[in-house]
C-alpha angles and dihedrals in degrees: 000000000000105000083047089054079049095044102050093046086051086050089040092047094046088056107041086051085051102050085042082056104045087040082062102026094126096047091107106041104108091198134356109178148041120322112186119186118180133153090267107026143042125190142176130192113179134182084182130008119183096152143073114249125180130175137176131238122191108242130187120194129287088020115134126227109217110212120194129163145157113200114194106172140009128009126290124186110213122189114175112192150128118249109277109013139078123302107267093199127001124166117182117207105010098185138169117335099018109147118169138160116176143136131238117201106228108233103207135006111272144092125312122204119200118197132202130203121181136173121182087340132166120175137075139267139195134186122181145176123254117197117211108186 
């Protein structure tokens, strides 16, 4: 009886260790998608973001950044600035069901860093350059 009593907790135990680890197999996985850069677009589509990313575009006054997302899942901190100067754009905590597509109208002529910040994160996110001549 007693080894029977053993031998159920060791099976309960296995299984419950193996449903705590398949509930959390994807907690360490830093990024998991598609990540574009070009001169005029960045873009992130992500099944999983635990990491910070940033990149540049090359912005001349009056321009416009076009910033578009979909989060589905997690939180994710976005700052969009040049070096220097006030933030242009920042949201803190973008979580499931955050959906957004705006333009910002660039001030001065410089580089604009956009950063991204994810945990635990799936969704998708675009920034663009929009050229007003």
């Amino acid at each position: 009886m007693k080894k029977k009593v053993l031998l159920w907790t060791a099976l309960a135990v296995a299984v419950l260790g193996v449903a705590a680890f398949s509930l959390f197999p994807r907690h360490n996985v830093k990024f998991d998608g598609d990540r574009v850069k070009t001169a005029e677009r960045f873009s992130l589509r992500f099944d999983i973001m635990n990491t910070d990313d940033a990149e540049t575009l090359s912005l001349r006054e009056g321009d416009g950044l076009r910033a578009a997302w979909n989060i589905e899942s997690g939180s994710v901190d976005i700052l969009i600035g040049a070096a220097g100067a006030e933030p242009l754009y920042r949201a803190d905590g973008r979580g499931k069901g955050d959906a957004a597509d705006f333009e910002l109208t660039v001030p001065s002529a410089g580089e604009y860093v956009i950063s991204v910040s994810a945990r635990e994160a799936k969704g998708w996110m675009e920034f663009e350059a929009v050229r007003h001549e």
